[in-house]
N, C-alpha and C positions, 0 to 999 in steps of 0.2 A: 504494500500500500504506500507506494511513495508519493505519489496524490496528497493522503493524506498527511504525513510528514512534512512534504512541502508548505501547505496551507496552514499547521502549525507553525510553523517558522515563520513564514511573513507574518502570522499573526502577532506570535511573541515580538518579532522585528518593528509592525506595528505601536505595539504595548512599551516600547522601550522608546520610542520616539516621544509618544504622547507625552510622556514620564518626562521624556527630557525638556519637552517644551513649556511642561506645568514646573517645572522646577525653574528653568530661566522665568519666562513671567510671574513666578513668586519674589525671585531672587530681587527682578526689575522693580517690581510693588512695593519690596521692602526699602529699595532704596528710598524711593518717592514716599512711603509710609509718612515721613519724617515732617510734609508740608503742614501748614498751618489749618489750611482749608480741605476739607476733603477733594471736594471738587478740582482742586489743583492739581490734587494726586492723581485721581483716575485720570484728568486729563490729559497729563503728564506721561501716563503709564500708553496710554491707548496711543500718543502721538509717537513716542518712541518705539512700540511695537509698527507703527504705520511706516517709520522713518527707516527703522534697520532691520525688518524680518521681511522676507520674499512671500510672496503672495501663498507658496504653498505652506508654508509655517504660517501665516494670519490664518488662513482657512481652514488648515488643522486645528488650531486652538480654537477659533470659534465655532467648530463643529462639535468640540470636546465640551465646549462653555451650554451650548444647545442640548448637550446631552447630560447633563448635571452639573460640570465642571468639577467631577472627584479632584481634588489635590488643592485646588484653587483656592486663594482668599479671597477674601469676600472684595476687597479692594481692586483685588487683581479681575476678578468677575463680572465689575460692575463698568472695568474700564474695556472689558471684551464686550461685553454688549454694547458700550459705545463704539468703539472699533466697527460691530458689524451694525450696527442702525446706522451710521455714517456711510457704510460700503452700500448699504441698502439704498439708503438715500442716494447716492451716486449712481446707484442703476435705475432707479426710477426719473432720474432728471434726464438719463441719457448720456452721463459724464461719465459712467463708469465701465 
């Protein structure tokens, strides 16, 4: 069944990526944690994430944020839903 073997692998290969992305935008939230305003922070967090991660890493994490966002602060979670209300809103203007 190497089929199946296979499709365990990409999966665990999967699972280690997500991990790796939930630990960076933890990491990035904590830096920002520190602002006075909350609002600063997640905006802070979401434009960095916009500014230095490629379009497949935004999309993974917003898809992972869509799906409960296991690992995620709360900071870090609320600056991914701006990330993807922002990218929404850019496809619905036609800019995106």
């Amino acid at each position: 069944m190497m089929g199946s073997n296979s499709r365990e692998t990409k999966n665990l290969c999967a699972m280690k990526h997500i991990e790796n992305l939930v630990k960076m935008a933890n990491d990035i939230g904590a830096f920002f944690a520190g602002e006075p305003e909350r609002q600063t922070a997640v905006h802070a967090i979401a434009d960095h994430l916009r500014r230095f991660w490629e379009p497949r890493m935004r999309a993974a994490i917003i898809d992972h944020n869509r799906k409960g966002g296991l690992g995620l602060s709360d900071l870090v979670r609320e600056a991914i839903q701006q990330l993807s209300d922002d990218a929404q809103t850019l496809v619905e203007s036609g800019d995106g």
